[in-house]
FIRO-874236 format. One record per residue (C-alpha): residue number from 1; residue in one letter; x, y, z. Coordinates in steps of 0.02 Angstrom, whole numbers, always signed. Layout:
{NUM 'A' {X Y Z}}
...
END
This chain:
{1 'X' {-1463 +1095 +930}}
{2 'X' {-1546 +1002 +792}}
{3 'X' {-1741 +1018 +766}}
{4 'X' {-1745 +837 +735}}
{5 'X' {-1840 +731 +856}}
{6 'X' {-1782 +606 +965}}
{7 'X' {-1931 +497 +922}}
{8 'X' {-1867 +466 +748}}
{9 'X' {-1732 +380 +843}}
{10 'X' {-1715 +178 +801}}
{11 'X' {-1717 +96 +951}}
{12 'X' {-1555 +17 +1023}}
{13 'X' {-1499 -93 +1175}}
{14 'X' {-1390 -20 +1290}}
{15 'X' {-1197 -106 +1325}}
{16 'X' {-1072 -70 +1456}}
{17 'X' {-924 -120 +1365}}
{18 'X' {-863 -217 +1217}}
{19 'X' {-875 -390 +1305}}
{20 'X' {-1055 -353 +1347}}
{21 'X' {-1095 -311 +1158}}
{22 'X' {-1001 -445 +1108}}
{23 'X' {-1073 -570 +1252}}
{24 'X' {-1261 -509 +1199}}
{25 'X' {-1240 -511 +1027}}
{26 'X' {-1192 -681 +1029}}
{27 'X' {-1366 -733 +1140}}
{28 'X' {-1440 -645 +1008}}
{29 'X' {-1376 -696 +863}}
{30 'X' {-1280 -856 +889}}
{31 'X' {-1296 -946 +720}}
{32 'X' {-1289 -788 +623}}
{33 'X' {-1147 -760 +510}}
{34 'X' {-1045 -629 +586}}
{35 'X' {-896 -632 +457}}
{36 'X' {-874 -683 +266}}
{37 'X' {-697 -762 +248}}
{38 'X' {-605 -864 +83}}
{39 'X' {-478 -989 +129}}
{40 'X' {-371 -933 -22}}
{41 'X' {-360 -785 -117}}
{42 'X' {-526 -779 -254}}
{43 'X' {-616 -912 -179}}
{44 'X' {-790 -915 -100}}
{45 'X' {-844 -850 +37}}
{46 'X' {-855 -949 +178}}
{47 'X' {-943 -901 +351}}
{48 'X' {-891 -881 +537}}
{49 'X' {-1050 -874 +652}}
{50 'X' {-1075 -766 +799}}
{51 'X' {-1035 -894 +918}}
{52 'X' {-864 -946 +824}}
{53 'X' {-810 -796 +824}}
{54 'X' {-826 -772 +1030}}
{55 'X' {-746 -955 +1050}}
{56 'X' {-612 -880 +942}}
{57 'X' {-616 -719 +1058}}
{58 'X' {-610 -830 +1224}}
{59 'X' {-486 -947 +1173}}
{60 'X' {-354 -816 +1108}}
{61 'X' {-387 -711 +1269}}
{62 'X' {-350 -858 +1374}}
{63 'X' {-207 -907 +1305}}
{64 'X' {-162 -730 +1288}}
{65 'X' {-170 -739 +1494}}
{66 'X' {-86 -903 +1512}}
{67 'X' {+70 -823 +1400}}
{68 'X' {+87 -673 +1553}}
{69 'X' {+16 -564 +1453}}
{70 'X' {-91 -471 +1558}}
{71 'X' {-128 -285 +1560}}
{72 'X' {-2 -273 +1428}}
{73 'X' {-5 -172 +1249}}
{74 'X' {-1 -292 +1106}}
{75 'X' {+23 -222 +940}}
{76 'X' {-74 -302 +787}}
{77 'X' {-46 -241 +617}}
{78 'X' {-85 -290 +423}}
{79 'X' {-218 -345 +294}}
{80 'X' {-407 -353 +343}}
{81 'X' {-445 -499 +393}}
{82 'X' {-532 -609 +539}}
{83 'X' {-396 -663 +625}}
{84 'X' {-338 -462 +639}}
{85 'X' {-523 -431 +701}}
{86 'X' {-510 -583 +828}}
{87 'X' {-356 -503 +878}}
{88 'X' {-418 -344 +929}}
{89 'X' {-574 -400 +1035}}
{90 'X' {-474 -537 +1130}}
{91 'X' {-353 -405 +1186}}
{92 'X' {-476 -267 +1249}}
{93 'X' {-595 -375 +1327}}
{94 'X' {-486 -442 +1465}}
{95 'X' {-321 -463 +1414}}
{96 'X' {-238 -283 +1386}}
{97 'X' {-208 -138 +1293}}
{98 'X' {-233 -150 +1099}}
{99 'X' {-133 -57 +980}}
{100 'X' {-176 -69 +814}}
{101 'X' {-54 -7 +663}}
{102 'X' {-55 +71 +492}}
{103 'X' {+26 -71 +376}}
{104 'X' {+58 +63 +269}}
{105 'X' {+209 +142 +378}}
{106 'X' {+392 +107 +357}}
{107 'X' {+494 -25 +483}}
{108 'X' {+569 +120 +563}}
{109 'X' {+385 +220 +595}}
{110 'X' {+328 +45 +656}}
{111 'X' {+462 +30 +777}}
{112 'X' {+448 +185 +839}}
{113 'X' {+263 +162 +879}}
{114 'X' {+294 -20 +970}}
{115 'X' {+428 +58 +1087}}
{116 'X' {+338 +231 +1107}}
{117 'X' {+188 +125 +1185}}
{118 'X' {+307 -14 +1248}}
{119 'X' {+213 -171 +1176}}
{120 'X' {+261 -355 +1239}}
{121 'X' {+175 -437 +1076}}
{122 'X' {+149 -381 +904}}
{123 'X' {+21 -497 +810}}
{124 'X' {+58 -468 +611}}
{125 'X' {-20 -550 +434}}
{126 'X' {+141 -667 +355}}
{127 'X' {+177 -537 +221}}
{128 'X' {+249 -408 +374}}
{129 'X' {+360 -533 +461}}
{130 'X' {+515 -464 +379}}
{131 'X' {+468 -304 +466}}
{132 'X' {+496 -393 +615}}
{133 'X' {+637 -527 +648}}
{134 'X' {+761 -394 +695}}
{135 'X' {+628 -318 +824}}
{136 'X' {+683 -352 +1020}}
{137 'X' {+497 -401 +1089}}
{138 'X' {+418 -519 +1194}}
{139 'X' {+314 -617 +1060}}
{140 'X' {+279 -618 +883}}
{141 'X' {+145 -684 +817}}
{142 'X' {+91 -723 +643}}
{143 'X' {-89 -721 +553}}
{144 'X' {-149 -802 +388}}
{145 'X' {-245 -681 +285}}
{146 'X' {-317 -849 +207}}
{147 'X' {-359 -1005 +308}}
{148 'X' {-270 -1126 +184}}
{149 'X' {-114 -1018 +144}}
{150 'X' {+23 -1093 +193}}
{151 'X' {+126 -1026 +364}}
{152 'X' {+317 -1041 +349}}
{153 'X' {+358 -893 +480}}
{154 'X' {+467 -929 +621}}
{155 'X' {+408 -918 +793}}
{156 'X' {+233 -938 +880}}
{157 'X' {+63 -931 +734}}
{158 'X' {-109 -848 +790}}
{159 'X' {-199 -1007 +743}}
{160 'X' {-104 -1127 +855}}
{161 'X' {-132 -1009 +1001}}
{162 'X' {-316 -1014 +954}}
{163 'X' {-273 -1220 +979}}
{164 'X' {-195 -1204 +1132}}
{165 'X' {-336 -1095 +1216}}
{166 'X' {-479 -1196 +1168}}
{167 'X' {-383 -1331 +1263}}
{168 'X' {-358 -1225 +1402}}
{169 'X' {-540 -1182 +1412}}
{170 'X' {-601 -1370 +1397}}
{171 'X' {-477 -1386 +1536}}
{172 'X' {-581 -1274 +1640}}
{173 'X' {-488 -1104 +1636}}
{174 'X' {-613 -975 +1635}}
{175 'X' {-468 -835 +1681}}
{176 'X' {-516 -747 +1533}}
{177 'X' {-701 -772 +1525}}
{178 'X' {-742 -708 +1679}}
{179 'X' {-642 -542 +1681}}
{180 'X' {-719 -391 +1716}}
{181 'X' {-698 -250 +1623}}
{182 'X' {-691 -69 +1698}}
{183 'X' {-766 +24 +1556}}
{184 'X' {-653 +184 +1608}}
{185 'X' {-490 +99 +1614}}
{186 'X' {-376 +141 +1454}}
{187 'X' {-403 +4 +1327}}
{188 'X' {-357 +43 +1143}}
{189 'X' {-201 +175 +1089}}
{190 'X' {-226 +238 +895}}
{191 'X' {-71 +315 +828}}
{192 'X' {-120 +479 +745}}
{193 'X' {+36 +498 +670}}
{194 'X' {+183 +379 +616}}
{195 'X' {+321 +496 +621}}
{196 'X' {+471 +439 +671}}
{197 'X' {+498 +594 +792}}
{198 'X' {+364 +608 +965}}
{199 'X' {+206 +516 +905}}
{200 'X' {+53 +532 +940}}
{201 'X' {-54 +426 +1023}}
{202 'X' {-236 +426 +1054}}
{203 'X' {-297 +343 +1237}}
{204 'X' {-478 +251 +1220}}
{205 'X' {-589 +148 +1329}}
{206 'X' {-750 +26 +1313}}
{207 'X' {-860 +195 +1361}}
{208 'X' {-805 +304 +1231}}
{209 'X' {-827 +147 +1084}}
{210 'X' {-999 +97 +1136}}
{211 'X' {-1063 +251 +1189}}
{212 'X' {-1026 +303 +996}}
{213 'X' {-1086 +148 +923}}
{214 'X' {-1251 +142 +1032}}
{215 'X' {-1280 +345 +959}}
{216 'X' {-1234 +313 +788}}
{217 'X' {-1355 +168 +792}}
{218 'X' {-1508 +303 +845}}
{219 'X' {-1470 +355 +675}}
{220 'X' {-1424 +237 +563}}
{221 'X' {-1517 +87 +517}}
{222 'X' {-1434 -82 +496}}
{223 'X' {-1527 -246 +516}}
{224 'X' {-1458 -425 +554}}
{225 'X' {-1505 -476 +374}}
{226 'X' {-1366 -325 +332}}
{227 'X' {-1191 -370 +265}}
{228 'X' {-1045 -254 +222}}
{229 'X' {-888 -264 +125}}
{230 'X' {-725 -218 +226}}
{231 'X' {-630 -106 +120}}
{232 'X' {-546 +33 +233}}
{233 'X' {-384 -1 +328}}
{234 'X' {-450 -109 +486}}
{235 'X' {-336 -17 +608}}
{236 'X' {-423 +169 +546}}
{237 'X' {-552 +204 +698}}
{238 'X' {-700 +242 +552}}
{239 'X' {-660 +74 +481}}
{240 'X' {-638 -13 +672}}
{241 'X' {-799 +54 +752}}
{242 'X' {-915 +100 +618}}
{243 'X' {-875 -38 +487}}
{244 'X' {-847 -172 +638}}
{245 'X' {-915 -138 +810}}
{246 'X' {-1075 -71 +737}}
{247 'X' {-1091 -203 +639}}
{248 'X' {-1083 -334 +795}}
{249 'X' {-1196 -241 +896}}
{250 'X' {-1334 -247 +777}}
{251 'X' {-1298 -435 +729}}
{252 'X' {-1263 -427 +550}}
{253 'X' {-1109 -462 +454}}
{254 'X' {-954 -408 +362}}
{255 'X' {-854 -478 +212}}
{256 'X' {-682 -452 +200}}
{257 'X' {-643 -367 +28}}
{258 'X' {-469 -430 -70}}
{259 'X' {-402 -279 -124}}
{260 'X' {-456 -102 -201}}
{261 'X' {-451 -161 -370}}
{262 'X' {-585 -331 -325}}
{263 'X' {-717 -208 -228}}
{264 'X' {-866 -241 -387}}
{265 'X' {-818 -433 -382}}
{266 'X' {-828 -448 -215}}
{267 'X' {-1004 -353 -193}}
{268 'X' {-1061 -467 -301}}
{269 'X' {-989 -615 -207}}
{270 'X' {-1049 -566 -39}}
{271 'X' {-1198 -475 -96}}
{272 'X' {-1140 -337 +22}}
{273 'X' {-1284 -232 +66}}
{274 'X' {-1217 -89 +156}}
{275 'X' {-1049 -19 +72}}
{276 'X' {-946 +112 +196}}
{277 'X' {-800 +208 +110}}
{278 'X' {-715 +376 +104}}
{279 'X' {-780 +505 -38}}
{280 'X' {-643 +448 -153}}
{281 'X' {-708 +269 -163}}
{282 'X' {-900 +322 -203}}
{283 'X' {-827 +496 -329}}
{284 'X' {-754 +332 -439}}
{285 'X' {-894 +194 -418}}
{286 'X' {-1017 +367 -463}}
{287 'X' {-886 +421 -621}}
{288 'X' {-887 +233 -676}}
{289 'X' {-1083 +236 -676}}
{290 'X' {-1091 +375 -805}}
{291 'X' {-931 +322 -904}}
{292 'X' {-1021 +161 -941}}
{293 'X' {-1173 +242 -989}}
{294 'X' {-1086 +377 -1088}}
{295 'X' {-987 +231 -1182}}
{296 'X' {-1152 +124 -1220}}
{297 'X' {-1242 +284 -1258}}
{298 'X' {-1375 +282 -1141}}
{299 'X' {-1330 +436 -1038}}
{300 'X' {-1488 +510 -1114}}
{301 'X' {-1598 +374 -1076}}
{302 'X' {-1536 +377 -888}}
{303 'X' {-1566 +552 -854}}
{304 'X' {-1728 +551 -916}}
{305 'X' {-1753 +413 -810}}
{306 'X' {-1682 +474 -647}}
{307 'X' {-1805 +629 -687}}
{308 'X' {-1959 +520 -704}}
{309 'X' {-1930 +420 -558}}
{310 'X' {-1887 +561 -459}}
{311 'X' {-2074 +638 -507}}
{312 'X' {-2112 +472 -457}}
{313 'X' {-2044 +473 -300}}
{314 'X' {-2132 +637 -249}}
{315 'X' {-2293 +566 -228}}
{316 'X' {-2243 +397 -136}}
{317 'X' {-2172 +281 -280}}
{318 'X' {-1987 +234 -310}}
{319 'X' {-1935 +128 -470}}
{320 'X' {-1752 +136 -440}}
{321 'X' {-1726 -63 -432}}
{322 'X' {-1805 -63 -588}}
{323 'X' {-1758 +85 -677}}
{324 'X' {-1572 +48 -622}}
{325 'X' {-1565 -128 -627}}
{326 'X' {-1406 -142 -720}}
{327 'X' {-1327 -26 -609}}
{328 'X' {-1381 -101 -460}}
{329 'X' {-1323 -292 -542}}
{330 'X' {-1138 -213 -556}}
{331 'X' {-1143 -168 -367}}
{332 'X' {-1213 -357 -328}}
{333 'X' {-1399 -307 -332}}
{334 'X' {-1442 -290 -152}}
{335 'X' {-1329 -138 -125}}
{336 'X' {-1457 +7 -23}}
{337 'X' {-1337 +101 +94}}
{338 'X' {-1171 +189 +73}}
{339 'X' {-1093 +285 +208}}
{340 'X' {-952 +403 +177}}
{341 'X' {-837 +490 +296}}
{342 'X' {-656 +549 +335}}
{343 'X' {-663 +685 +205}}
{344 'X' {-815 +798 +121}}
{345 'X' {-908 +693 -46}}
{346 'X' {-974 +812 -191}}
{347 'X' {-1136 +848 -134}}
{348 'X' {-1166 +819 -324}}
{349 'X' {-1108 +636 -312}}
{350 'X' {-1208 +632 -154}}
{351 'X' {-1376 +680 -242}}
{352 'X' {-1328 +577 -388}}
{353 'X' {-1324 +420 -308}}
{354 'X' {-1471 +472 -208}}
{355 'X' {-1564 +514 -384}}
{356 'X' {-1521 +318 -429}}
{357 'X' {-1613 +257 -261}}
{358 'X' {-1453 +219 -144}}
{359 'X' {-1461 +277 +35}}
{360 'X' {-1296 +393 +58}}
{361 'X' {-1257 +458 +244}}
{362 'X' {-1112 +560 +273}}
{363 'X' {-1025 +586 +467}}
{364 'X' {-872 +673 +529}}
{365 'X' {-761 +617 +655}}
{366 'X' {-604 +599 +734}}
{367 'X' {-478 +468 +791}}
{368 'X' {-530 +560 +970}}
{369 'X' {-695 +544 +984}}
{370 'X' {-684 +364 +934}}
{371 'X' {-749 +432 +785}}
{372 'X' {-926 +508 +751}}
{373 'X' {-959 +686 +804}}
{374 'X' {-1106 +721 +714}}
{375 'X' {-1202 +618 +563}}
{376 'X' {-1342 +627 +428}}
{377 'X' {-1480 +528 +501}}
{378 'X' {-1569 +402 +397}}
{379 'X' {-1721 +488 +432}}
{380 'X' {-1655 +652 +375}}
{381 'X' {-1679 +771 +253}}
{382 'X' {-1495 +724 +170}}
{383 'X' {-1543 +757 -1}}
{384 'X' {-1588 +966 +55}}
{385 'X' {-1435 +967 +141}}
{386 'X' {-1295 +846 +39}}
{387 'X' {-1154 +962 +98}}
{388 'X' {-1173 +948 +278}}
{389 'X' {-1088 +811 +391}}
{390 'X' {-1272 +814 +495}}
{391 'X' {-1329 +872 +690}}
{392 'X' {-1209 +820 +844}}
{393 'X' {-1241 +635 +878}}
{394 'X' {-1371 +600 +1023}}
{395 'X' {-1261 +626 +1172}}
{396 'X' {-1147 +740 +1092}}
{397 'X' {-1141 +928 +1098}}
{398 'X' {-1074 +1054 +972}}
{399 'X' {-1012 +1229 +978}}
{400 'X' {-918 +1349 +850}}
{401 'X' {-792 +1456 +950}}
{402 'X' {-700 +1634 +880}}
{403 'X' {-834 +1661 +730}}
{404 'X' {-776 +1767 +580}}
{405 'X' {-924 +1867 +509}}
{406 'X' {-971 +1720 +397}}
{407 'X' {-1018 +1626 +580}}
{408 'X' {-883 +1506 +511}}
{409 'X' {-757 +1454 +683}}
{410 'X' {-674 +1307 +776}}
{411 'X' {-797 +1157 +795}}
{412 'X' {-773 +1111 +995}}
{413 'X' {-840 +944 +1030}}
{414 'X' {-903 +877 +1203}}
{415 'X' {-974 +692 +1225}}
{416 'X' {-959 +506 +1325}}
{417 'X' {-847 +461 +1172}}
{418 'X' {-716 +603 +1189}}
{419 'X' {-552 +525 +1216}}
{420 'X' {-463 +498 +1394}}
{421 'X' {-323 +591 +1315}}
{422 'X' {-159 +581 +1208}}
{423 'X' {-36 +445 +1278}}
{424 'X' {+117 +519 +1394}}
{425 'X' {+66 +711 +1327}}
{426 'X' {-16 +801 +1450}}
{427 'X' {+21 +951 +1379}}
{428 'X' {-47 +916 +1220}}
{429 'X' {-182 +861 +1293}}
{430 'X' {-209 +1012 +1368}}
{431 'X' {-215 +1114 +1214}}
{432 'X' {-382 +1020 +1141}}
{433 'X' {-473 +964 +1305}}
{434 'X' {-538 +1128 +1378}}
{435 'X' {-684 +1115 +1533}}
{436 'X' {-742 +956 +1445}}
{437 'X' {-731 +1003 +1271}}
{438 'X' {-614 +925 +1123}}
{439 'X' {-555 +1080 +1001}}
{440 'X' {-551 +993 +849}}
{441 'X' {-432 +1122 +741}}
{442 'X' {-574 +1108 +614}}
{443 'X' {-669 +1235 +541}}
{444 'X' {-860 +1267 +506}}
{445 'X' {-1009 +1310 +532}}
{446 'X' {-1206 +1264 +610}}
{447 'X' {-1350 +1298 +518}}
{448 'X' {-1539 +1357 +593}}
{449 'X' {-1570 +1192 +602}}
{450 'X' {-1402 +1107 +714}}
{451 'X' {-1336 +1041 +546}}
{452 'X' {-1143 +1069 +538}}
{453 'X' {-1049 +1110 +390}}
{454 'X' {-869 +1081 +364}}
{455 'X' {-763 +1234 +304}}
{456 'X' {-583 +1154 +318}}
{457 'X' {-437 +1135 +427}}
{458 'X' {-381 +1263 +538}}
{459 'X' {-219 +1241 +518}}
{460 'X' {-238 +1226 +327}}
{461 'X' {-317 +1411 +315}}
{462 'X' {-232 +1546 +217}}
{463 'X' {-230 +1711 +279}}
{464 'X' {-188 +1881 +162}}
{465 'X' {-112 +2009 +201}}
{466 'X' {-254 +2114 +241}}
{467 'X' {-318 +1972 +345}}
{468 'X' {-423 +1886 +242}}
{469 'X' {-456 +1708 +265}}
{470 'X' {-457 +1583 +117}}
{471 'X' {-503 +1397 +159}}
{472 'X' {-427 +1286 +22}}
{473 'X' {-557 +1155 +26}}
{474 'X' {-669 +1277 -34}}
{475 'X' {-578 +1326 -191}}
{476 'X' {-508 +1147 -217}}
{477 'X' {-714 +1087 -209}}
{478 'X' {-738 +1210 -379}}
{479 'X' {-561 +1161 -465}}
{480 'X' {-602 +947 -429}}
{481 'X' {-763 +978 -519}}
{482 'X' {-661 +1009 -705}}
{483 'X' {-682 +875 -797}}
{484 'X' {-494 +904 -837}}
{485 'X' {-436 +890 -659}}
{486 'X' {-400 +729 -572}}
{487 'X' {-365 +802 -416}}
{488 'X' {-295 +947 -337}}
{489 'X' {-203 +1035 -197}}
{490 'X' {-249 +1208 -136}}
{491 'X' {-120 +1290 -36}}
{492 'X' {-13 +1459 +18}}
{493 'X' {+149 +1532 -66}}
{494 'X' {+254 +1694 -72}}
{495 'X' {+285 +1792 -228}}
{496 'X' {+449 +1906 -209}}
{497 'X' {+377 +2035 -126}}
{498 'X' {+308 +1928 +9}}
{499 'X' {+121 +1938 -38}}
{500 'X' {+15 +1776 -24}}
{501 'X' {-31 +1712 -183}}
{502 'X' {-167 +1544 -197}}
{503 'X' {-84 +1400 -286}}
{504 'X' {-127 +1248 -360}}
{505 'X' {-49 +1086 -383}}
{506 'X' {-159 +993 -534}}
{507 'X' {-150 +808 -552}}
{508 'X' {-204 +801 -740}}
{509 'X' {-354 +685 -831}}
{510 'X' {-239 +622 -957}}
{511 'X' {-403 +503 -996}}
{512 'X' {-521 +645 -1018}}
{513 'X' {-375 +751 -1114}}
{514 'X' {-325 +621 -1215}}
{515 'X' {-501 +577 -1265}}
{516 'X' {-561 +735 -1307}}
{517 'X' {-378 +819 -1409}}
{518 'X' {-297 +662 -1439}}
{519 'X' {-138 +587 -1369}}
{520 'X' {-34 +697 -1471}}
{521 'X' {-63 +838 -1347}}
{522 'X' {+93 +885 -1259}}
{523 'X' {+143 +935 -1074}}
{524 'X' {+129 +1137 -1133}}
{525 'X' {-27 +1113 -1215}}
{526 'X' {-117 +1008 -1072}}
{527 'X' {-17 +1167 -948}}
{528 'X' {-115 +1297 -1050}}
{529 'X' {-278 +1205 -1052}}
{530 'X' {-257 +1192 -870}}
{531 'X' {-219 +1377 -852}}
{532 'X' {-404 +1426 -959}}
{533 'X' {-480 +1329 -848}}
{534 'X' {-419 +1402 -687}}
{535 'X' {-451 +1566 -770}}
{536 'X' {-647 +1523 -782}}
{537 'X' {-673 +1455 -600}}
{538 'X' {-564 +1615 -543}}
{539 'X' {-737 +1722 -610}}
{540 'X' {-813 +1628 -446}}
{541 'X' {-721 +1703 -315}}
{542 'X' {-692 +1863 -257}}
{543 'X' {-509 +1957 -300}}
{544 'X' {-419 +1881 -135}}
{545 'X' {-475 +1682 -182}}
{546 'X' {-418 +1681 -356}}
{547 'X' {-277 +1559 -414}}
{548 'X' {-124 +1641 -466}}
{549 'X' {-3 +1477 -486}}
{550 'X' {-33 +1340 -583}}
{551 'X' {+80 +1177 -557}}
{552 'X' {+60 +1013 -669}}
{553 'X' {+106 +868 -555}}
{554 'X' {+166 +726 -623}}
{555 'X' {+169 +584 -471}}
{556 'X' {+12 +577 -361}}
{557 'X' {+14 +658 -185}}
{558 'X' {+65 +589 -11}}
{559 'X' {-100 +520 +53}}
{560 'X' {-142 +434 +223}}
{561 'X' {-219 +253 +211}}
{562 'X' {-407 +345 +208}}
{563 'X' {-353 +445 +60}}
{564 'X' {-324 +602 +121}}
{565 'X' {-193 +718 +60}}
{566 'X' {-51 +757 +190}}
{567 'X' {-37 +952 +118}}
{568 'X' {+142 +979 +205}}
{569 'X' {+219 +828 +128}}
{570 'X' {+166 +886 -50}}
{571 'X' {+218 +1067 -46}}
END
C-alpha cells in the first residue's frame, strides 16, 4: 500500500458511464472548446465546442440506429482526428460495440480483425479506402482528416450521415438519445495483436473506462483552461482514455497534431499545455534541448542555471519560466505537464526536464485494465523516485507473486477497470484472471513505500544455466545511455555448446560518430568502437550479465505504433 494520503487526492465527480461523462461535461462546459481541428493540412486551428461535439455524437448515433445498426461491432480505423473521436463515442454510448484499429497493420491483419469480431461497418479516414473496396461488409464509411479536403470515395461519407441524423433528430427521433447504457455490458474490443493467425482481443465496458479515468484524475491535475496535443495512435487505449476521455471529463481540450515530424509547430499553434507521449518522444524533445544548447554554446550557462534555480527552488522559489524561457518558447510557452507511459523514460531525462521546471508523471498500464495500474501522483515525490511507474491507482490493488531473492516477481493486478475478458478465449482468459486478479506477465518490484518498479517482461527474461535470471531492460537501460548508441536490443542466444550468452543488437549514432571521428570512419571501425564500449558497461554487472555478442544493425527494429520493440520479430 502506498503511504500517500488520500486527502492529497483532487477532487472528482463521479460518472456511471461514458454518456453520463459526456452528458455532464457538456452541462458543464458547453461553450468550451473541446477539440482543436484545421480544415486543411497547416492551417489554423479551428474549434469544436463541447456541445458540437455531443450534437455530432447524437446525430451519428441516431443515424447509426436508423441504418440497423444496433448492438453491432463497427470497426473505425486511421489518422487522429475528430471525426475518428466522434466515431468512437457515438458507437459505445448507445449504438454498439466499438472496435478501434491500428492503421499501421497490413489489409490482410485488418481483415482478419473485422471478421474475427464480425463487424457490420468499418468507419475509415479517405487515405485507407483502398484497404477496403474488396472487403464483403455491411457499410463503409469514409472520414475527412480535414474539413475542406475533398471526398471522392465511393459509397456512404461520415459527414453526410452526421446530415442525415441531425435531420432525424429535428424530426423528433430521440432513439439514440435516450438509450440506456448498462455500464457492465461489453462495449469496446482492442486488438492486442494483429496477427494474421488467432487474435487477440481485449473485452471492455463503460465501468472499467470511467472507473480508470475518475482514479487517474485523484492524481493528476488537469483544469478546463488545459489543452493537449494528440500525438499517439488514437486507437492505443493510453492515447483513447488518458489523452481523450480524461480530457472530456475534466472539460478541457485536445488538438489534433499533423504528424511526428510537426509536434514543435503545432505546440506552438495550439499552445498545448499538457503534452502525453511515450519515453521515446520526450528522450528526443530532452536530446534536442541540449543539442541546441551544445551548438549555441550555452550548455555551460544552462547548467549553472538549472543548479541555481534548483537552490532556488529549495526554499519556495522557482525561476524556470524565466531561466528557460527560450526553451519553454520552442515548446509554445505554456507547456507545464508531460506524461509518459507504455515503456520506462531515463529517470535521467525524467529529472532533467524536472530540473527545467516541467511537471513529468509516469504510469503503467495495460490494454486490460483500460490502461492505468498504478501512477506518479502530481503530488508526489517523483523527482526521489524518477524510476518508478508510482503506487496502485485509488481503487486498484497490487501484489508481486513467486519473488526471487531480489523481492523482484509477477505484478498481479486487481481493480473496477480490469477487463471482462479476452473475446471468444476463455481459456486464455483463464490463464491471467485468477480469483479476481489480472497476471500481467510483467516483472517488478514494490518499494517500503507501495511505489512499484518495473523490472521487465516475463516472458522477455533470460535464464543461465545455473538459473540465473537476467532482465534485458536492465542491461539495455546502461547500453541506451552511450552516447554512441541509438538504440538497442537485449536478448538470449546459444554459443555451440549450448550455453546462454547476452547479446546485443546496436542501432549506431552515425550523428554522434560522425561528429566526433569524422565521416571517413568505416563499418569495422564504428564495430570496434562499439565493442570498447560494451567492454566498459560490462565492468557494471556481475560475470552472468555481461555482453558477449555484439551486432551492428543496419535497418531500425520492428516497433508497435507506441514505439515499442517487438523483440521476437527482430531476433
Amino acid at each position: 500500500m502506498s503511504n500517500l494520503s488520500k486527502e492529497n487526492d483532487y477532487e472528482i465527480r463521479i460518472v456511471t458511464s461514458l454518456k453520463d461523462m459526456l452528458n455532464s461535461s457538456v452541462d458543464l462546459y458547453s461553450n468550451r472548446s473541446a477539440f482543436l481541428v484545421k480544415k486543411e493540412k497547416g492551417g489554423k486551428y479551428i474549434e469544436k465546442s463541447y456541445k458540437q461535439f455531443k450534437e455530432d455524437v447524437d446525430a451519428l448515433g441516431t443515424k447509426l440506429l436508423e441504418m440497423g445498426l444496433k448492438d453491432s461491432k463497427i470497426a473505425v480505423i486511421g489518422e487522429n482526428c475528430y471525426s475518428w473521436i466522434v466515431t468512437y463515442f457515438a458507437t459505445v454510448n448507445g449504438t454498439g460495440v466499438i472496435v478501434p484499429l491500428d492503421k499501421e497493420l497490413s489489409q490482410d491483419e485488418i481483415y482478419n480483425l473485422i471478421n474475427t469480431a464480425k463487424c457490420d461497418a468499418v468507419f475509415y479516414t479517405n487515405g485507407y479506402e483502398k484497404y477496403f473496396k474488396d472487403l464483403d461488409i455491411k457499410y463503409k464509411i469514409s472520414m475527412k482528416v480535414y474539413e475542406n479536403m475533398p471526398d471522392d470515395t465511393e459509397g456512404l461519407k461520415w459527414h453526410e450521415l452526421i446530415e442525415e441524423g441531425n435531420k432525424l433528430i429535428k424530426e423528433g427521433d430521440r432513439s439514440y438519445i435516450d438509450t440506456q447504457i448498462d455500464a457492465e455490458e461489453l462495449r469496446i474490443l482492442l486488438f492486442t495483436s494483429g496477427t494474421t493467425g488467432a487474435a487477440k482481443a481485449v473485452m471492455l465496458n463503460h465501468r472499467n473506462l470511467v472507473s480508470n479515468i475518475m482514479d487517474t484524475c485523484k492524481i493528476v491535475e488537469i483544469f478546463p483552461e488545459d489543452r493537449t496535443l494528440s500525438i499517439l495512435p488514437i486507437h492505443h487505449t493510453f492515447e483513447s482514455t488518458m489523452g481523450m476521455m480524461l480530457v472530456i471529463y475534466r472539460g478541457a481540450s485536445t488538438a489534433f497534431c499533423e504528424g511526428l515530424k510537426y509536434v514543435s509547430k503545432n505546440l506552438i499553434e495550439s499552445q498545448a499545455t499538457v503534452l502525453i507521449g511515450v519515453p521515446l518522444i520526450f528522450e528526443a524533445m530532452y536530446d534536442k534541448i541540449w543539442k541546441q544548447a551544445i551548438k549555441s554554446g550555452k550548455a555551460d550557462t544552462l547548467k549553472k542555471a538549472i543548479k541555481f534555480n534548483k537552490t532556488l527552488k529549495a526554499i519556495g522559489f522557482d525561476m524556470s519560466k524565466r531561466f528557460f524561457k527560450s526553451i519553454y518558447a520552442n515548446f509554445g510557452g505554456k507547456l507545464r505537464l508531460l506524461i509518459t507511459g507504455a515503456a520506462g523514460i531515463d529517470p535521467n531525462v525524467f529529472r532533467g526536464f524536472e530540473d527545467l521546471g516541467f511537471r513529468i508523471l509516469q504510469g503503467y498500464g495495460l490494454t486490460e485494465c483500460s490502461p492505468l495500474v498504478s501512477g506518479t501522483p502530481f503530488y508526489g515525490n517523483t523527482y526521489k523516485k524518477a524510476g518508478s511507474v508510482g503506487p496502485a491507482i485509488r481503487h486498484g490493488e497490487i501484489k508481486i507473486v513467486n519473488k526471487d531473492e531480489s523481492g523482484i516477481g509477477e505484478i498481479a493486478f486487481k481493480g473496477p477497470n480490469v477487463m471482462i475478458g479476452y473475446y471468444n478465449m476463455p481459456e486464455e482468459t483463464a490463464k491471467v484472471l485468477k480469483d479476481g486478479w489480472f497476471y500481467t506477465g510483467d516483472l517488478g518490484f514494490v518499494d517500503s513505500e507501495g511505489w512499484l518498479y518495473i523490472t521487465g517482461r516475463k516472458k522477455n527474461v533470460i535464464v543461465t544455466k545455473t538459473g540465473k535470471n537476467i532482465y534485458p531492460e536492465e542491461v539495455e537501460s546502461y547500453v541506451n545511455k552511450n552516447k554512441y548508441v541509438e538504440e538497442c536490443m537485449i536478448y538470449g542466444s546459444l554459443d555451440d555448446n549450448e550455453d546462454t550468452l547476452v547479446s546485443v543488437q546496436i542501432i549506431p549514432n552515425y550523428e554522434a560518430i560522425f561528429e566526433e571521428f569524422g565521416k571517413s570512419f568505416d563499418d569495422d571501425e564504428i564495430y570496434c568502437l562499439l565493442k570498447e564500449e560494451i567492454s566498459e558497461i560490462n565492468q557494471k554487472f556481475p560475470i552472468y550479465k555481461r555482453i558477449r555478442n555484439v551486432i551492428i544493425r543496419k535497418d531500425n527494429f520492428i516497433k508497435t505504433t507506441t514505439k515499442k520493440i517487438k523483440r521476437h520479430k527482430n531476433i
